[in-house]
C-alpha positions in Angstrom: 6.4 6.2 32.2 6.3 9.4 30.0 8.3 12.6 30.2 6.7 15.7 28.6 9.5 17.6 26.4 9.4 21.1 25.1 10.8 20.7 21.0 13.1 23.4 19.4 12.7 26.7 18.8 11.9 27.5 15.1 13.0 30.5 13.3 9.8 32.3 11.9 11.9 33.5 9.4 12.8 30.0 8.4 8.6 29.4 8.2 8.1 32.0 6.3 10.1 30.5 3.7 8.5 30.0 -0.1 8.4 26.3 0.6 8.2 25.4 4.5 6.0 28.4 6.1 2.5 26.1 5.7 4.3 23.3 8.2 4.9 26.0 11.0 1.4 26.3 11.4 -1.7 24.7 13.4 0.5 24.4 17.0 2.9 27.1 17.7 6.3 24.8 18.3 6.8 26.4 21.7 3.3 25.3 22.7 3.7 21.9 20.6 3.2 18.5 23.7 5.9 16.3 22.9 5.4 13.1 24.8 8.6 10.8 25.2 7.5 6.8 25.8 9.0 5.3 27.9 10.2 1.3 28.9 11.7 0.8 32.0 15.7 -0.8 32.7 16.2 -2.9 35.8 20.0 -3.3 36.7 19.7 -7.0 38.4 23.6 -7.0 39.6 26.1 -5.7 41.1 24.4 -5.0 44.1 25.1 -1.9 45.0 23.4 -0.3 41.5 20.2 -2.6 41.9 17.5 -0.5 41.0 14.8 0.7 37.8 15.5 3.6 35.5 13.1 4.7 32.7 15.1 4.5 29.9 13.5 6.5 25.7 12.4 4.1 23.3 14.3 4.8 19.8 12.1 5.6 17.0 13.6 3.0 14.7 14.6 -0.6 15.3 12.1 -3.2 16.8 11.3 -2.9 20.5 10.2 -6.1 22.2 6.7 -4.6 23.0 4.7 -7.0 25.5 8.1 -8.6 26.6 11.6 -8.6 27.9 15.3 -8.8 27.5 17.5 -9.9 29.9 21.6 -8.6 28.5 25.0 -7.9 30.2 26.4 -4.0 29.5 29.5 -3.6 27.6 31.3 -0.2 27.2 33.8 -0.3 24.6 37.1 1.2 24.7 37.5 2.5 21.4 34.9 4.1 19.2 32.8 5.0 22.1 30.6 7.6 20.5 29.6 4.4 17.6 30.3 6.7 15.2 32.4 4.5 12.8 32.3 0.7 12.3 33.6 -1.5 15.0 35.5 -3.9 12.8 37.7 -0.8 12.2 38.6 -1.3 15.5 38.9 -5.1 15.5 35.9 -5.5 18.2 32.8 -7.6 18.1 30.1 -7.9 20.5 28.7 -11.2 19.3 27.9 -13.5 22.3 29.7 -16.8 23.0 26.8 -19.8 23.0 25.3 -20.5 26.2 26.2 -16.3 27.3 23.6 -13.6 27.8 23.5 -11.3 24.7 25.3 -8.2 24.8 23.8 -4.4 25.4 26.2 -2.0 24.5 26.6 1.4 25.7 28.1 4.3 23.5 28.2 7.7 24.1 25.7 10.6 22.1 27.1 13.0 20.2 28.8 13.7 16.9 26.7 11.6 14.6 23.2 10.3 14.1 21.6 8.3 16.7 20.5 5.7 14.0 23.9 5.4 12.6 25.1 4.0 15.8 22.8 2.4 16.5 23.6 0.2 12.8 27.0 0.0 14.0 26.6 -1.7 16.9 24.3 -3.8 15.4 26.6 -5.0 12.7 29.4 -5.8 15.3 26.8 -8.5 16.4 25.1 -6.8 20.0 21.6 -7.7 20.8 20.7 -3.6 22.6 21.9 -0.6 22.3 22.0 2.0 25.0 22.9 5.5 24.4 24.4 7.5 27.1 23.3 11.5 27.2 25.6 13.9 27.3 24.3 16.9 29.4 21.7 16.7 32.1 18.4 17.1 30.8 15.3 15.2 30.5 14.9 12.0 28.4 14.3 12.9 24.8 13.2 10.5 21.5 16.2 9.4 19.3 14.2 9.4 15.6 15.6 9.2 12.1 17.9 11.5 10.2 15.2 14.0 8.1 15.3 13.0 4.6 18.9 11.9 3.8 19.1 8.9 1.1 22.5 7.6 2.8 21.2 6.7 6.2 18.0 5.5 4.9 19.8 2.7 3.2 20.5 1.7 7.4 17.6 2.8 9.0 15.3 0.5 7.4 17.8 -2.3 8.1 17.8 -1.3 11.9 16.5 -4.6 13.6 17.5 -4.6 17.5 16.2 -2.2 20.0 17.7 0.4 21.7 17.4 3.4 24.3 18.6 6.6 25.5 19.6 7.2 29.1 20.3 10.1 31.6 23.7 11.0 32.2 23.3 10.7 35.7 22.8 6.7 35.4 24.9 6.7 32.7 28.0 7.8 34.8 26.7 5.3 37.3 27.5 2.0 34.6 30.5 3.9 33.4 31.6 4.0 37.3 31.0 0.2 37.7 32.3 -1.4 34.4 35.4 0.3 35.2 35.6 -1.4 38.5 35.9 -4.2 36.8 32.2 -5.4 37.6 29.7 -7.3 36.0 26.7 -5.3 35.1 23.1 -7.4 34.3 20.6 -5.3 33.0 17.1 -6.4 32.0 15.3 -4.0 29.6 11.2 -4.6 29.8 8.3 -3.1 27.4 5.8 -5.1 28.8 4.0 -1.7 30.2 4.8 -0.2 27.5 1.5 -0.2 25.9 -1.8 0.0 28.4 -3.6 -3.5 28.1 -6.4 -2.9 30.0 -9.3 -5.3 28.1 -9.8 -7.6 25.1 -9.8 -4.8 22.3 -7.0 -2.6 21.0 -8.0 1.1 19.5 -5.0 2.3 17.1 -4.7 4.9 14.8 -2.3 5.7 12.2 -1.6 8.8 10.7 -0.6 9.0 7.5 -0.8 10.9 4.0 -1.4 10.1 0.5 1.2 11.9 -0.7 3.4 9.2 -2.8 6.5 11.7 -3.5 7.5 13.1 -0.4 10.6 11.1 0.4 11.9 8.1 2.4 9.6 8.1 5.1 7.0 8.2 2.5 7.9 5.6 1.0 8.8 3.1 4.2 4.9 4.1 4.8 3.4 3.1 1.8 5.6 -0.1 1.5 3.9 -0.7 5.8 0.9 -0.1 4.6 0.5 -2.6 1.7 2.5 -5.7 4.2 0.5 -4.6 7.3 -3.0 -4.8 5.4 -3.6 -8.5 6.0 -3.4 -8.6 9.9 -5.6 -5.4 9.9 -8.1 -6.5 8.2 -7.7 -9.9 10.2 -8.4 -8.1 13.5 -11.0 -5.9 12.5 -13.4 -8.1 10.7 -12.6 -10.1 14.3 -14.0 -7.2 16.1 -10.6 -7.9 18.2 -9.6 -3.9 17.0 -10.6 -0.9 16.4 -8.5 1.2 13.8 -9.1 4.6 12.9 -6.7 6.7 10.2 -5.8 10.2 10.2 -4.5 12.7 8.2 -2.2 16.0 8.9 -3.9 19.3 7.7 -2.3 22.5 8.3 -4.2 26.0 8.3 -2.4 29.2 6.5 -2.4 32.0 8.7 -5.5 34.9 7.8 -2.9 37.5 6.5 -1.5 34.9 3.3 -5.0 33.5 2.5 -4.7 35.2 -0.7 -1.0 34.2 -1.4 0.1 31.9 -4.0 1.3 29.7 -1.4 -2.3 29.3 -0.1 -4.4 29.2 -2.7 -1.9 26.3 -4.2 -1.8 24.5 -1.2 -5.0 24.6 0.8 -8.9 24.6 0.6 -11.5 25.8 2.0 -9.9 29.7 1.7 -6.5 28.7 3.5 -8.3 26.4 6.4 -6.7 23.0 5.5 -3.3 22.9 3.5 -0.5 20.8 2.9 3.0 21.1 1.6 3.6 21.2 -2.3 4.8 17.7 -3.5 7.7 18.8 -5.2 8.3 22.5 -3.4 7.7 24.2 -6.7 4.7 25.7 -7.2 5.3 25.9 -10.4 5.2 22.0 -11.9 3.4 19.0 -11.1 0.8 18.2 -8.4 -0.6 21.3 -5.7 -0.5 20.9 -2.0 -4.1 20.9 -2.5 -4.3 18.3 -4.8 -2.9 16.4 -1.4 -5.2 17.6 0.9 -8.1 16.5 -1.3 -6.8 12.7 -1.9 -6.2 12.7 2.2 -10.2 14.0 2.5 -11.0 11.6 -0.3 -9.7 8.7 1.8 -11.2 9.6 5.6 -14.7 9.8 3.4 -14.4 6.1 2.4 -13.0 4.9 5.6 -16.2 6.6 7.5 -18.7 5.5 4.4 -16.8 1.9 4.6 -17.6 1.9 8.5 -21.3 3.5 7.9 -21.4 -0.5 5.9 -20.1 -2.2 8.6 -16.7 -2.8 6.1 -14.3 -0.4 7.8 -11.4 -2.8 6.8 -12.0 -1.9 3.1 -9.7 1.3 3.9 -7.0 -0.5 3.7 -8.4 -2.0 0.3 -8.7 1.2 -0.8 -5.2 3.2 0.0 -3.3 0.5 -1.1 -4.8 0.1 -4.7 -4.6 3.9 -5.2 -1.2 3.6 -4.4 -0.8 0.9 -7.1 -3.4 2.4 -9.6 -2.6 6.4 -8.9 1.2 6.9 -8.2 1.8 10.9 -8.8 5.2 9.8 -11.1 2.6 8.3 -13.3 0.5 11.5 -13.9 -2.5 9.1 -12.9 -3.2 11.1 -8.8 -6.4 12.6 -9.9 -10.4 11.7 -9.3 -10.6 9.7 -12.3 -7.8 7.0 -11.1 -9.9 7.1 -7.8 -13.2 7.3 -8.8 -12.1 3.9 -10.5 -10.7 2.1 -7.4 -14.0 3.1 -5.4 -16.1 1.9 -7.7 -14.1 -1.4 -8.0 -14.4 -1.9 -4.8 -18.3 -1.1 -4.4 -18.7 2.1 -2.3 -21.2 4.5 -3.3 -19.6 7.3 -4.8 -22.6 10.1 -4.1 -22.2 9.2 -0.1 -18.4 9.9 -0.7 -18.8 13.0 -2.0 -21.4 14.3 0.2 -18.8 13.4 3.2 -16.4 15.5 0.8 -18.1 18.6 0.6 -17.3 21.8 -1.4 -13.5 22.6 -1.0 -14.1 26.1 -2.8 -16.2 27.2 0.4 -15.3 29.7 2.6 -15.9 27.4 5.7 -15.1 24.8 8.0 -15.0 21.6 6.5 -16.4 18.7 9.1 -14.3 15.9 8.5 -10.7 17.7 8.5 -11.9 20.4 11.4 -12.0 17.1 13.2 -9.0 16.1 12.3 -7.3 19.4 13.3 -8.7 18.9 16.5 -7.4 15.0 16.8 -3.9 16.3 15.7 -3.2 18.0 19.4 -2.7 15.5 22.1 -5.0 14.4 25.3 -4.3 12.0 28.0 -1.4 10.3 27.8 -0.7 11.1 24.4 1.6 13.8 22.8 0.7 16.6 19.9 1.1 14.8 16.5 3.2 16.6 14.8 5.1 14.5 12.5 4.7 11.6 9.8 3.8 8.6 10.1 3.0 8.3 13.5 1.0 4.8 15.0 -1.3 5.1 18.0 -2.0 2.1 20.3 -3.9 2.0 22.6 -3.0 6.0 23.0 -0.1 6.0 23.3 2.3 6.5 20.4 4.7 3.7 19.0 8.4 4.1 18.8 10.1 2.0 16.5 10.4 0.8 12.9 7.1 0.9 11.4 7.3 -2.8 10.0 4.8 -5.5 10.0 6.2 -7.7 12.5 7.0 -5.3 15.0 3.7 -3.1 14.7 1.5 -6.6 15.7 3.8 -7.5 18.5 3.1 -3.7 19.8 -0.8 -4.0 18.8 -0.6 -7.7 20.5 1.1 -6.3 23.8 -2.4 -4.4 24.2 -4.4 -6.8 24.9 -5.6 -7.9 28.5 -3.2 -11.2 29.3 -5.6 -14.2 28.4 -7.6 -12.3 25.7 -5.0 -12.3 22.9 -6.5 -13.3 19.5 -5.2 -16.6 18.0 -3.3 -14.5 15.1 -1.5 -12.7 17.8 -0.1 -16.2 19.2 0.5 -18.0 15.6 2.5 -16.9 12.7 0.2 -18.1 10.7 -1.6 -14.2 9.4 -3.2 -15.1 6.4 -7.2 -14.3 4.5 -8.1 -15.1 1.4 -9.3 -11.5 0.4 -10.3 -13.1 -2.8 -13.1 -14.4 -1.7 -15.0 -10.9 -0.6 -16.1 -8.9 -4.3 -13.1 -10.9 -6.2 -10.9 -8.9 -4.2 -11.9 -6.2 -6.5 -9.8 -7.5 -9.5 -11.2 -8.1 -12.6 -13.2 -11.3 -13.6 -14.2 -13.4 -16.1 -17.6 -14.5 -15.2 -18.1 -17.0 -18.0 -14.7 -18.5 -18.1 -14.5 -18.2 -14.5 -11.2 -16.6 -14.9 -9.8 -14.0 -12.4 -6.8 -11.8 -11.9 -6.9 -11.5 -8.1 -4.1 -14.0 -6.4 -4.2 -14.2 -2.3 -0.8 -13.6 -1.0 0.8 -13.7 2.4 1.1 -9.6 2.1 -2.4 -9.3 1.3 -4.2 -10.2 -2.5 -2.8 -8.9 -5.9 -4.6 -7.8 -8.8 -2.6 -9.3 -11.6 -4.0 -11.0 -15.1 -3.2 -14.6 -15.2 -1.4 -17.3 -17.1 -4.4 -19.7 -17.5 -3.0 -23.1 -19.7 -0.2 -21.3 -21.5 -2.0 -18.6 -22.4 -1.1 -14.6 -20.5 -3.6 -12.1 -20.4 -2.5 -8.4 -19.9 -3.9 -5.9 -18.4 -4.1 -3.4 -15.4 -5.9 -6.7 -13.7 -8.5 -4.3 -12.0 -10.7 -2.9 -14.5 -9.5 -5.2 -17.7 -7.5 -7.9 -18.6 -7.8 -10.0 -22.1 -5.8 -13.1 -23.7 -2.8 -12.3 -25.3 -0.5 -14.8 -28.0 -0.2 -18.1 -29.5 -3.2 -20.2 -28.0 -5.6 -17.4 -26.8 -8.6 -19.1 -28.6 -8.6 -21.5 -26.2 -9.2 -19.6 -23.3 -13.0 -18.3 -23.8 -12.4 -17.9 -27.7 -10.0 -14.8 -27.0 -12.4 -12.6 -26.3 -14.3 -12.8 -29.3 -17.6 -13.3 -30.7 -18.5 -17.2 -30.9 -21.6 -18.6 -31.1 -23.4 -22.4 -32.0 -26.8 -22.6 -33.8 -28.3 -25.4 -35.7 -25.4 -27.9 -35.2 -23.0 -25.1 -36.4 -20.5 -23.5 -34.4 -18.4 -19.6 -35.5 -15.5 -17.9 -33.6 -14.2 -14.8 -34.6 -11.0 -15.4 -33.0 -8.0 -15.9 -35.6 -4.8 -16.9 -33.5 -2.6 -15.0 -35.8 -0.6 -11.6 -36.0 -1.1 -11.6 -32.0 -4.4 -12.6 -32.2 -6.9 -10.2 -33.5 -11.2 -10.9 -33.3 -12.6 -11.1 -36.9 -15.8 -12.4 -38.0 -15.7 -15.6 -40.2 -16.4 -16.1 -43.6 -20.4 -15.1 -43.9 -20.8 -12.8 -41.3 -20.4 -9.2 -40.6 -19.3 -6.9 -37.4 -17.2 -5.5 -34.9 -15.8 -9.3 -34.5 -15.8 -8.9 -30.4 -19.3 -8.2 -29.6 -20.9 -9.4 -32.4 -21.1 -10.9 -35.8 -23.8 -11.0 -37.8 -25.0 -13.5 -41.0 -24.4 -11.8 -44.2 -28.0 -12.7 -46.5 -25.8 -13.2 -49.7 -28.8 -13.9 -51.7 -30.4 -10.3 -50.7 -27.5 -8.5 -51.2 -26.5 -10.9 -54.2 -23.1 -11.8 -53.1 -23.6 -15.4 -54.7 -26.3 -17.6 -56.4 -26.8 -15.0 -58.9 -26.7 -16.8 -62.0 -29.6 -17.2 -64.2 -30.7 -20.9 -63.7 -29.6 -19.9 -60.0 -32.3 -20.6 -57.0 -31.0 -19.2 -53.7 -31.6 -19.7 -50.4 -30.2 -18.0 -47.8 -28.7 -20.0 -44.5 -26.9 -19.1 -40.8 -23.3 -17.9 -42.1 -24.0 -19.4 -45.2 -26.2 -20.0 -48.6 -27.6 -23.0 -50.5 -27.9 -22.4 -54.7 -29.5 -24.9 -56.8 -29.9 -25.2 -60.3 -32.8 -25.2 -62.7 -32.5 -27.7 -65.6 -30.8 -30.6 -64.2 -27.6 -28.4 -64.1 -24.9 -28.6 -61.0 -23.8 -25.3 -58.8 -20.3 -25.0 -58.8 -19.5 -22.7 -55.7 -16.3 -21.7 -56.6 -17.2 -20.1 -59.8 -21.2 -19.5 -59.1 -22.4 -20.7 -62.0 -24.3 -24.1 -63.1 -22.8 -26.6 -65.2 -24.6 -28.9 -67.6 -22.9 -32.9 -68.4 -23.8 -34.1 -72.4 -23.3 -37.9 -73.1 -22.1 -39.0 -76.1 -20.9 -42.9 -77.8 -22.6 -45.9 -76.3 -19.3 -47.3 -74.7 -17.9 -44.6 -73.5 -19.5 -41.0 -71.8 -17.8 -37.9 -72.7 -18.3 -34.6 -70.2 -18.3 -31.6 -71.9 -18.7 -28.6 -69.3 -21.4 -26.7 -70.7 -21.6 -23.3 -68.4 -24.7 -21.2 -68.0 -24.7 -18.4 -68.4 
């Protein structure tokens, strides 16, 4: 079912270059082992064609991994190649009810694979099949390289398609324009080996945020697929594994800019510069450090039994770190390990020194991983998924990455989430999803989704706390003094009750009337008769209370608080009293 292929020559001039000469190092392209998958094409009428072909799964759309599709072939007349849109041409494939869906075939050549693949999607076909040109053997149709037109159809791409030898190609062409019928039935049930009740997959991938579309499909995967791995794995129903890239700069440019910007471990593990400028922003090293960084706490994660809090972990430094943010340093990480509870000294240990002038464990192993055994191919580009070794074609979506991790499984075995659409875990419940929480208020930022859980600060009865919702998140506006006194000091003694919270301005913490502090941690009662604040008069007795004072007066006078003083009441006339106010002085 595979087909080895031998890749392109590269110019070693080209690798040379300021910018790209890391990349062209680690397999030499001529030796690269480029492994085409493979599904297989029965033709089911007319007679005379009957027969199976092995047919290369397109690296984009969804293949029907673990099933089958049974179409009828259509070759259009105009617009063979697929290069323009078939409404141009006034046809659509859309099939009438009760018909078997359509598979068109269009001819390679003279624009991207994916592009016509889009069109013949958008004139309504179910498959695509594209015919090669020159006799050769069966290659992978993958994306357009970085190109910000196409990806806006790429990602889009929903049916699946396949590329076919010439020879059988000129076999359909012969029939259809006989005038016959042709029933094809396209099948990716052996696809993917299924040979017991567990599925090993790896993905590898790279922390670099900046890098692109791919990049960014990746990221965006990685944050929807998170729920249904984790679902698996705590199962024990998988067994995932992630890998990072690394290249090596050759021994003669150890000592270049290029290398000591890019790699560690004197030129033994590199990756590109973020931005190809070596003169701004983030190193290539800076890269290959995350990328260590993040194989240390899958492997310390799965010394704990926890290997599922990977995922955890790469998707809240992509939330918490982004490079366009400045924040893709140790710090921002440091933060999102410890919210998550690994032990940062076992991290670092599996780290090691990236100024040493040796082999570093972890990434000579994944240098090693990076060239391909068995039935798998070299990996040479990014992202590339694993199952059950052998690498999947497609879009790299949620949907159609379970349907391939599903297909291998032994028939029968098949986890209940692999039969159900119902993928769902409430990751709240493990370490508050490592959001921030209010222990006394019982108040918490994390909210379980569909896509996985959110750190976000809540609304809690009208009143919004802000915050990064991982590390800190307080009560904000009108009405915050009813959620936990805002965050401020309060505290009851003696049948008396204080809050610093004053729901004004914003809201701002300030102790009350008779105290003294910082308002938020604490507040503490002011002794006004010790520091003779009041009472002070000289008939004045004081007594000092919590947040307050009592003053009484000697002489039958009265304490008038608001002026501190005593006051004395002369009587005068039988019928009538007269007050005079008679203050002490």
């Amino acid at each position: 079912m595979m087909q080895m292929r031998r890749p392109p020559r590269v110019s070693m001039s080209r690798c040379l270059g300021v910018f790209l000469f890391i990349g062209c190092f680690l397999v030499p392209a001529s030796l690269a082992r480029f492994i085409v998958e493979k599904n297989s094409l029965r033709v089911t009428s007319p007679e005379k064609i009957k027969g199976t072909y092995d047919t290369a799964i397109g690296n984009f759309g969804i293949p029907k991994y673990g099933g089958s599709m049974a179409g009828v072939v259509v070759y259009p007349k105009d617009n063979k190649n697929g290069c323009r849109e078939f409404a141009d041409f006034g046809i659509s494939f859309k099939s009438k009810a009760g018909a078997l869906p359509t598979f068109v075939l269009v001819d390679r050549g003279d624009c991207f694979f994916a592009l016509k693949v889009w069109n013949v999607q958008k004139a309504g076909a179910s498959a695509v099949l594209v015919a090669d040109d020159i006799d050769e053997a069966l290659i992978t149709m993958d994306t357009p390289q970085e190109d910000g037109s196409s990806a806006k159809y790429v990602e889009n791409i929903t049916i699946p398609s396949a590329l076919i030898e010439k020879s059988f190609s000129d076999i359909l062409k012969k029939s259809l324009s006989n005038g016959d019928m042709v029933n094809v039935n396209l099948d990716w049930r052996e696809a993917v080996p299924h040979p017991d009740d567990r599925v090993e997959y790896e993905l590898w991938t790279n922390s670099n945020d900046e890098c692109g579309v791919k990049c960014d499909m990746l990221m965006e995967f990685v944050k929807d697929f998170k729920g249904p791995a984790q679902i698996l794995e705590r199962g024990g129903y998988t067994q995932f594994t992630p890998h990072y890239i690394t290249w090596y700069c050759p021994q003669a440019f150890t000592l270049s800019r290029q290398c000591k910007s890019q790699c560690i471990n004197h030129g033994r593990y590199c990756a590109p510069d973020p931005e190809q400028d070596f003169s701004i922003g983030y190193e290539g090293k800076d890269v290959v450090l995350e990328n260590l960084r993040q194989l240390c706490v899958y492997k310390v994660a799965n010394e704990t039994h926890r290997p599922w809090t990977w995922w955890d972990y790469v998707t809240d430094f992509q939330i918490r770190c982004p490079m366009k943010e400045k924040k893709y340093n140790k710090e921002c990480s440091d933060s999102v390990i410890r919210s998550l509870g690994l032990d940062m000294k076992k991290i670092e240990k599996c780290m090691g020194d990236p100024d040493a002038d040796s082999d570093n464990p972890v990434l000579k192993e994944e240098q090693d991983a990076q060239v391909g055994k068995g039935t798998r191919g070299d990996v040479t580009i990014l992202p590339t998924l694993v199952v059950n070794n052998r690498q999947y074609r497609g879009k790299l979506a949620k949907g159609a990455v379970l349907k391939a991790i599903c297909s291998g499984f032994e028939e029968t075995t098949e986890p209940a989430v692999c039969l159900t659409g119902d993928v769902e875990s409430n990751e709240c419940l493990e370490n508050n999803g490592g959001c921030w929480k209010d222990n006394v208020a019982n108040i918490t930022a994390c909210k379980d989704t569909f896509r996985g859980r959110v750190c976000e600060c809540p609304l809690v009865d009208g009143v919004q706390f802000k915050g990064d919702g991982y590390s800190h998140c307080e009560v904000s506006g009108p009405g915050r003094c009813k959620i936990n006194n805002g965050g401020c000091w309060h505290e009851s003694r003696e049948g008396h009750a204080f809050s610093a919270c004053l729901d004004v301005d914003g809201g701002k913490c300030q102790c009350p009337s008779g105290f003294k502090g910082d308002g938020k941690n604490s507040c503490e009662d002011i002794d006004e008769c010790k520091e003779k604040k009041a009472c002070q008069c000289a008939e004045c007795s004081c007594k000092n209370t919590w947040g307050s004072y009592d003053c009484s007066c000697s002489g039958g006078l009265l304490y008038i608080r608001d002026h501190d003083t005593c006051i004395g009441v002369v009587e005068n006339n039988s019928r009538r009293r007269i007050t005079f106010w008679v203050f002490a002085r």
